[in-house]
GUKOLKOL-518506 format. One record per residue: residue in three letters; y, z, x of N, C-alpha, C in turn. Coordinates in steps of 0.1 Angstrom, whole numbers, plus 5000, padded with zeros to 4 digits. Layout:
// residues N
ALAYZXYZXYZX;...
// end
This chain:
// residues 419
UNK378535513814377935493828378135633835;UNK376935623848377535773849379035813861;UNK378935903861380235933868380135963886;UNK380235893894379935863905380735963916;UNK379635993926379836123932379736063950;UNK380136133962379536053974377736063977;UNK377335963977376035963978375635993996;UNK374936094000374536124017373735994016;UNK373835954028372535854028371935924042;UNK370235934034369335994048368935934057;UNK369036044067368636004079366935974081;UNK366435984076364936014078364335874081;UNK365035764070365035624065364235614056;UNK363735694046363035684034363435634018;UNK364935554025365235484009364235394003;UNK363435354009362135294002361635363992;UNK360935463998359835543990360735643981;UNK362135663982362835693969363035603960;UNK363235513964363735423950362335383943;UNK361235403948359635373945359735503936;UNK360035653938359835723931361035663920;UNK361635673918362735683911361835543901;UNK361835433903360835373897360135453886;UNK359135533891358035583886358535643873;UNK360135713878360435873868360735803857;UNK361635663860362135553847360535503842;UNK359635503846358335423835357835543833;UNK357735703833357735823829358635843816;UNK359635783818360535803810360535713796;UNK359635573797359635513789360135313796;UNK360435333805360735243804360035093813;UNK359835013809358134883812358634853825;UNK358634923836358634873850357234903857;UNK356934753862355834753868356334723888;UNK354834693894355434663908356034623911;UNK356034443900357134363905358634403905;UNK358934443897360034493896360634603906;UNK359734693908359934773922360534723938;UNK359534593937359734553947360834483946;UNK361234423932362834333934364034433935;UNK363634573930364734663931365534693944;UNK363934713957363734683967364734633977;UNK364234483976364234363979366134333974;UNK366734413963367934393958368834503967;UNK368634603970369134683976369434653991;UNK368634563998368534554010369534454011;UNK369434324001370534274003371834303998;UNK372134393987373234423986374034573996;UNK372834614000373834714010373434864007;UNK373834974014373835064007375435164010;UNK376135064010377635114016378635144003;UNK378035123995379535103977378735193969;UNK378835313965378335373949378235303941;UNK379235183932379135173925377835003927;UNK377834943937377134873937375934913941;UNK375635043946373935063943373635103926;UNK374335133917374235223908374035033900;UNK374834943903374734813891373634773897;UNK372534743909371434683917370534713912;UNK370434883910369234893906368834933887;UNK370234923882370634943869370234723865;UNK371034693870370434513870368834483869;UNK368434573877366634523878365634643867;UNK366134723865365734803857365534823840;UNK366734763837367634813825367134653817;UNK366234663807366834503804367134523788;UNK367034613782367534673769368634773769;UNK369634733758370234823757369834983753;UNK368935033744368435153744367735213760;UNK367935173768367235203781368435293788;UNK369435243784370935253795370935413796;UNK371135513785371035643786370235713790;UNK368535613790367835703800367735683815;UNK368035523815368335533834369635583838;UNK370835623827371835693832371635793835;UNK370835873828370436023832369236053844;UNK368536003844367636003856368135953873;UNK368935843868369735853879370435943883;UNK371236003874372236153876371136243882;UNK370436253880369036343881368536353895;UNK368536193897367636213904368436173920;UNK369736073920370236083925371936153931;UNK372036193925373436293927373736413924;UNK372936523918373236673911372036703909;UNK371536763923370636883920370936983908;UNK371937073906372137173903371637103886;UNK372236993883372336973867370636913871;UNK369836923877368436863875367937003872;UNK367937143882367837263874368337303870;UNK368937293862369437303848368837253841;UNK368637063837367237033829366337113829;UNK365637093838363837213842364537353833;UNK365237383835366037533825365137523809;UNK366037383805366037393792363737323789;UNK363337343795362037343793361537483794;UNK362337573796361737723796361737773786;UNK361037843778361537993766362538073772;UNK363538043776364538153781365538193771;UNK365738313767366938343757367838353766;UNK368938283761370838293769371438293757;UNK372438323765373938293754374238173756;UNK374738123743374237973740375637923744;UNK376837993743378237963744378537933764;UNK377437983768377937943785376837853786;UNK375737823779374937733785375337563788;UNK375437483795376137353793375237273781;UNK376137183776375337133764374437013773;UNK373236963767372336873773373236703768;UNK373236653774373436473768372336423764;UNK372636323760371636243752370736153765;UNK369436153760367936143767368136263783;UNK368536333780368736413795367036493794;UNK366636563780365536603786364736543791;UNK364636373783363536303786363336293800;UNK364736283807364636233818364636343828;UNK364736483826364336593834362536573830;UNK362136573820360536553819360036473830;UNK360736403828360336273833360036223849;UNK360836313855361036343871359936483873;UNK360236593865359236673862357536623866;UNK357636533856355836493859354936523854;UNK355336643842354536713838354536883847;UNK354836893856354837003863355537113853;UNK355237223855355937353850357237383863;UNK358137373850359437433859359237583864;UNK360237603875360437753883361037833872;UNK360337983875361338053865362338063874;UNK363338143860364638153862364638283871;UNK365738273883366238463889366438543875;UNK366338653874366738763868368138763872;UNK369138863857370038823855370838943868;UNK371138903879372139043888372339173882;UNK372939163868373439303865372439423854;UNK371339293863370039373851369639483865;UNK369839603861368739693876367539703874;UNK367039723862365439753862364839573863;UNK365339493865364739343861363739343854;UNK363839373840362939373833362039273829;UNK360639263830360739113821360239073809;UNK360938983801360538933790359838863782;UNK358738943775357538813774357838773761;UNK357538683752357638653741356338593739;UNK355738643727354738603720354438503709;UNK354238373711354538253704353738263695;UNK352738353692351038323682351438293668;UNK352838373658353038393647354138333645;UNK354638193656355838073652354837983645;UNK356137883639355437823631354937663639;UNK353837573637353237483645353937403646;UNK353837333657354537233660355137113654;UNK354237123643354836973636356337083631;UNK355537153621357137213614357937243624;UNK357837223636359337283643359737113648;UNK359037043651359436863653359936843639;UNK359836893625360436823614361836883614;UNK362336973622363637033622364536973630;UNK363536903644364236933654365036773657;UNK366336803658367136673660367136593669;UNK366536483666366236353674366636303687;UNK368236373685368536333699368536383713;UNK367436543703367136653712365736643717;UNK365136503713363336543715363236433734;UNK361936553734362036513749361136343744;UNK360236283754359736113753358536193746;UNK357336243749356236273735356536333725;UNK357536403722357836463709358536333703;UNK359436273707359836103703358636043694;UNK357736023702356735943703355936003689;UNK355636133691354936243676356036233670;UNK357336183666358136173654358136063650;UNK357535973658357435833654356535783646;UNK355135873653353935863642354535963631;UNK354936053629355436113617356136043604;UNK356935963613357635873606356935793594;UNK355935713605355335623598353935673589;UNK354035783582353035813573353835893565;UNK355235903563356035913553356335793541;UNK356135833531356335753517357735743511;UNK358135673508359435643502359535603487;UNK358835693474358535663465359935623459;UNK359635553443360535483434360635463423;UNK361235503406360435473398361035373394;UNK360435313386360435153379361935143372;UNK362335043371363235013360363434923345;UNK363935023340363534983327364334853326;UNK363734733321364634563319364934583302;UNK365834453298365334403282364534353281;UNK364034293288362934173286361834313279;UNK361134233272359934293264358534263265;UNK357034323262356334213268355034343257;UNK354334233257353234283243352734433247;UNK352734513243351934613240351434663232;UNK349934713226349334763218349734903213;UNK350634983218351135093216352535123213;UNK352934973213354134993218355034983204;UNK356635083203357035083190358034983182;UNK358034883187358834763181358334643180;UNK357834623167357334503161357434363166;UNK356534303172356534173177356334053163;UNK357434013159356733913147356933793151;UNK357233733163357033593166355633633165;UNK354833723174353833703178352533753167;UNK353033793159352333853149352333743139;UNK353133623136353633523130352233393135;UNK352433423148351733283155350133313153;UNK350033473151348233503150348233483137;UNK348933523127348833493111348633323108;UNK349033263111348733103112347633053113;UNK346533143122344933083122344133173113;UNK345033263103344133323090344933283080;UNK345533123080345833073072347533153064;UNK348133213074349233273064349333403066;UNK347833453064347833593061347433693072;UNK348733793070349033873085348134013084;UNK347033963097345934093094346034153106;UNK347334153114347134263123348534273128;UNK349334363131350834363133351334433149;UNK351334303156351534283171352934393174;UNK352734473182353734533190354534463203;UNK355634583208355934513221356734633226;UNK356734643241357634763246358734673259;UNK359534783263360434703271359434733287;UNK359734593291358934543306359434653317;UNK359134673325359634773340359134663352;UNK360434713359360634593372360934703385;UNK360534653398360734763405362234713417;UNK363134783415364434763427363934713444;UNK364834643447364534633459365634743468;UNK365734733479365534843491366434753501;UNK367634823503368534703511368734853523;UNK369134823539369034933545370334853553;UNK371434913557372734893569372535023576;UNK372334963587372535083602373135033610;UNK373535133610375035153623373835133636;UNK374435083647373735063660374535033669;UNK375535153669376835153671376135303688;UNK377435303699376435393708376135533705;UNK377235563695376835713690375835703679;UNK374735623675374135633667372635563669;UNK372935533683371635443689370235503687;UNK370135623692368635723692368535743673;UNK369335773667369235793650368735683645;UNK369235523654369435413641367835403643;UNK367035413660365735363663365035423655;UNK364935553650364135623645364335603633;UNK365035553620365335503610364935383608;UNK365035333616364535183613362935173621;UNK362335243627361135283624360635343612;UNK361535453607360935423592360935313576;UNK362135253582362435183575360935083572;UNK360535063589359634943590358334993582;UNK357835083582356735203576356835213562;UNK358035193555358235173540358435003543;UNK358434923545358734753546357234683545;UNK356334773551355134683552354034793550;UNK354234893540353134993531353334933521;UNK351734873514351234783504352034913490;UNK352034893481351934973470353135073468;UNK354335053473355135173473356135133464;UNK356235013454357235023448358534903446;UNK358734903459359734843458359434703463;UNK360334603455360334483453360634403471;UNK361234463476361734383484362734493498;UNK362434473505362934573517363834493527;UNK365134473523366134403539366734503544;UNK366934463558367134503565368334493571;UNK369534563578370734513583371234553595;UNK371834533605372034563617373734583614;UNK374634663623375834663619376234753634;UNK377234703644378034723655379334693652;UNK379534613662380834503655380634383652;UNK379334363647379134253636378034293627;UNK377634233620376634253610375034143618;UNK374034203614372434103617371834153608;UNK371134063605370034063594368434093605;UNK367834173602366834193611365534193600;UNK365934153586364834143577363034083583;UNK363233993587362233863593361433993602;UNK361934053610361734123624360934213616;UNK361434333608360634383601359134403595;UNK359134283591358034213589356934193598;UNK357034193611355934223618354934363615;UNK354334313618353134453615353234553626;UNK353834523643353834613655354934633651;UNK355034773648356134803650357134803661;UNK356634873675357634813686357734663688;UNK356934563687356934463683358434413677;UNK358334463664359434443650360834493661;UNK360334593664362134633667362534563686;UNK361334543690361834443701363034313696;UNK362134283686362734163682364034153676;UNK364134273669365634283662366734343671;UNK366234413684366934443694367534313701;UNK366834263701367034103710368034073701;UNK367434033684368933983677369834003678;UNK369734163676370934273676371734273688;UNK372734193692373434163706374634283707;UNK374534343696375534463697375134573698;UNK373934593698373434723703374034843714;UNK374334963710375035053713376335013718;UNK377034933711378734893713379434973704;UNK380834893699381634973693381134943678;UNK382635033669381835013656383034933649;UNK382934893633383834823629382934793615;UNK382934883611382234903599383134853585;UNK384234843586384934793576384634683574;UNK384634553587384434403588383434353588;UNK382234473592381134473588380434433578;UNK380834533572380934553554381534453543;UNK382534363550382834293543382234123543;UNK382034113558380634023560379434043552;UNK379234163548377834163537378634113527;UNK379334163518379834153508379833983501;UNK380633933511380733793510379333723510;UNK378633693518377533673525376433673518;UNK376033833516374433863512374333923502;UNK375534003492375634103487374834053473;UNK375333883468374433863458373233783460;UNK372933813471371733753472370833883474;UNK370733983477369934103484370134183474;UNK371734223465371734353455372034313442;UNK370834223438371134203425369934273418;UNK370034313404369234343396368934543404;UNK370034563406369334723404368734753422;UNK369434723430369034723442369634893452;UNK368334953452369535123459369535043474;UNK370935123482371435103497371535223503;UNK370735193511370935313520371835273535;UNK372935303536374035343543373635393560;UNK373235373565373335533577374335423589;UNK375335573589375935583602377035703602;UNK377935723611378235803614379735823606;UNK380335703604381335663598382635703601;UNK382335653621383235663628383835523632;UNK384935463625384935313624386535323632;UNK386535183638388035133640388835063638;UNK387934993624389034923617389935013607;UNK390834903600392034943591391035073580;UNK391935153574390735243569390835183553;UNK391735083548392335073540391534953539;UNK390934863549389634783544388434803545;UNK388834943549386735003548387035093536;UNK387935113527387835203513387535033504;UNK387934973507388234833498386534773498;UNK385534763511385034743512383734863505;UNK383934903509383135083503382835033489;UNK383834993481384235063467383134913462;UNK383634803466382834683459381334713465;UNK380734723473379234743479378934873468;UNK379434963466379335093454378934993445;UNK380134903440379834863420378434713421;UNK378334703436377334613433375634653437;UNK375934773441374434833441374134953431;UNK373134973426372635053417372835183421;UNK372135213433372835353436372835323453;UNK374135373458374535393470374235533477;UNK373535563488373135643499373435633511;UNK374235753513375035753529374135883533;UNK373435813546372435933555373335943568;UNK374036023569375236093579374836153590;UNK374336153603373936233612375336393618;UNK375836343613376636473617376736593610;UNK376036533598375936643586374736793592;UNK373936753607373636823615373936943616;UNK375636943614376337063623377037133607;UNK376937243607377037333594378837283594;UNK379537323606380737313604381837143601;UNK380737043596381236923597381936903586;UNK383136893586384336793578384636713577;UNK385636653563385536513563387336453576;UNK387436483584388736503590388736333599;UNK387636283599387336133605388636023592;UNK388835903599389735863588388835783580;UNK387635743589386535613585386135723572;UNK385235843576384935923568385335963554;UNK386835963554387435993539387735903535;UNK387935753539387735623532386235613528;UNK385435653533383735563526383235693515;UNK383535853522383135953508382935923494;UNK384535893487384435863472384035793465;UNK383735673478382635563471381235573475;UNK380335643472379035683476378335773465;UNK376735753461376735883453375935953455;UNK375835913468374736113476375136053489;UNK375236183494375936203506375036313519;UNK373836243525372836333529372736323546;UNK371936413554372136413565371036313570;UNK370836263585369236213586369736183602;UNK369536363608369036363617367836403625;UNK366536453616365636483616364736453612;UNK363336453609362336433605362636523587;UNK362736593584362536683574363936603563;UNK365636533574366436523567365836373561;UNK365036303565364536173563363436183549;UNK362336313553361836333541362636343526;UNK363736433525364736453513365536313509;UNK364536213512365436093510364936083493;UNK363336103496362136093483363636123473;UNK363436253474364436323463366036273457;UNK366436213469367736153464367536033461;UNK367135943461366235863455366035863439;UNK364735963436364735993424365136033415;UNK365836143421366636233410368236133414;UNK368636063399370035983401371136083395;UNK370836203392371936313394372236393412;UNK371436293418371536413430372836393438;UNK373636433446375036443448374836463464;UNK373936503471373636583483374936693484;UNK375636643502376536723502378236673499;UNK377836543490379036493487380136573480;UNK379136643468380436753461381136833470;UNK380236933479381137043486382236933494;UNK381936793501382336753512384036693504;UNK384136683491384936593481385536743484;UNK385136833478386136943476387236993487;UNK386536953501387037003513388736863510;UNK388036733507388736633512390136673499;UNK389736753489390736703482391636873481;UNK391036903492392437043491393737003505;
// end
């Protein structure tokens, strides 16, 4: 929540037509407020007062807010728009080509640009003053003609850094990404004309209508079956903006005709486990994830991935990972339970899926170690270990996938854990 400051109340008497804007900057921002709601925000404020910080901040958070993914952007807009000029230019900042030193700049929070956009309007921010100790104030133009286009710099750029339309273009991105698979080879056998191992039941049963005599010698090859596609996301609060955009693509590989895989579930995981399979299945995508948000009652809570884990185990594990099923893992694997039953858990979900995939958003940061306790409990039971906080880290899935020698950055990350 945000951190509350004395709010002036003006003289003018225009708390109306603020809180009407402020309205506006949250459905700018993304979020489904229409009049009515304006007016209940209104209509709420008047009866609750405007004498308590913290009860204007729950009034209009109450009438606003009715998803949990909403909370970080009306936290920041509110910051924004009600208590810290100085950190609103500062947003408008980080919408400039301005080169700084990156070490004094304050780091942005999560949905902050959306929500400087958002109040923005679209308008072009003020330039920045020139730096005091510059005398000639020189100025600096930079010529963008020979960067590279926009998509390639949206497939780099980390999720939790995109303002609401670059969101929006990673979303459609998302969903025209392929998640190929190749077949698996069964025992089961099944006739082939080419094929190198003699079928003599069947060669037997055609000899019978020429009287005995075998005039043609039936083949057979081994059958191919395609794996199903089992997905656990964390939707835990440090992983809320990753898990949405994952499970938009998840939904994009769930309901493309022809890609392979047998069967696509889905899993929700906080501090409890949801099956959001069913939800999936909708064809609208915001649609699909409405609905699993609604399931999903743990949305941006704590995490507890060990007990999580072991509720699949019991539960679903042979019902969803039988016959050759790959898992794809994502979270951050920052847990609070015992670490000693999320290695316990880790190790059986490993021997019962075909191949295990942990997609790590922290793997972001060049300098990340395995120093978490959750982290060095789930490592040595995993067998690729990749990042996916991007558009581009999501693409490299194809590849770990395919290639079942691939390791990502599990080896270097084992070598760190085991000095």
């Amino acid at each position: 929540m945000a951190r509350y400051t004395e709010l002036a109340i003006p003289d003018t008497g225009k708390l109306v037509d603020n809180i009407t804007h402020f309205a506006r900057a949250l459905r700018r921002a993304g979020l489904p407020i229409g009049p009515g709601r304006v007016q209940a925000a209104i209509e709420a404020v008047a009866a609750a007062g405007f004498d308590r910080k913290p009860d204007f901040y729950w009034v209009l958070h109450a009438v606003f807010v009715n998803r949990p993914e909403e909370r970080q952007v009306f936290n920041q807009i509110f910051r924004l728009y009600w208590r810290d000029p100085r950190y609103l230019e500062h947003m408008m900042s980080l919408m400039l080509p301005a080169i700084r030193n990156v070490s004094e700049e304050k780091a942005a929070e999560a949905a902050a640009k959306r929500a400087a956009e958002a109040l923005l309007d679209g308008a072009e921010a003020p330039d920045l003053p020139q730096p005091r100790d510059d005398p000639d104030n020189t100025e600096i133009q930079i010529d963008a003609s020979q960067t590279a286009s926009s998509d390639e710099r949206l497939r780099s750029l980390d999720f939790e850094q995109m303002s609401t339309q670059e969101a929006a273009q990673a979303r459609r991105m998302l969903a025209r990404l392929s998640l190929p698979v190749k077949p698996l080879a069964t025992r089961r056998l099944k006739p082939d004309l080419r094929g190198r191992q003699p079928d003599w039941r069947r060669t037997l049963r055609a000899s019978l209508r020429q009287g005995g005599e075998i005039a043609k010698l039936h083949h057979r090859r081994p059958a191919t079956r395609w794996p199903a596609l089992v997905v656990l996301c964390d939707i835990s609060g440090s992983m809320s903006q990753y898990s949405r955009m994952v499970l938009h693509f998840v939904h994009a590989v769930a309901n493309r005709q022809g890609q392979g895989w047998a069967k696509v579930h889905a899993f929700t995981f906080g501090t409890r486990l949801t099956n959001i399979t069913r939800h999936l299945r909708t064809r609208d995508v915001d649609a699909a994830l409405n609905a699993a948000g609604r399931e999903a009652q743990d949305w941006q809570g704590g995490t507890r991935i060990g007990g999580c884990l072991r509720t699949f185990n019991v539960d679903w594990s042979r019902r969803v990972l039988g016959q050759g099923a790959v898992v794809l893992l994502i979270s951050d694997g920052l847990d609070r339970d015992d670490p000693a039953l999320l290695a316990r858990e880790m190790e059986r979900l490993h021997l019962s899926s075909k191949r295990l995939i942990w997609l790590n958003p922290l793997l972001r940061w060049d300098s990340f170690a395995p120093r978490a306790r959750g982290v060095r409990a789930m490592l040595p039971h995993v067998d690729a270990f990749r990042a996916a906080h991007s558009i581009a880290s999501i693409e490299a899935l194809a590849e770990a996938i395919s290639d079942p020698n691939d390791r990502g950055e599990k080896a270097r990350l084992m070598a760190m854990l085991n000095d």
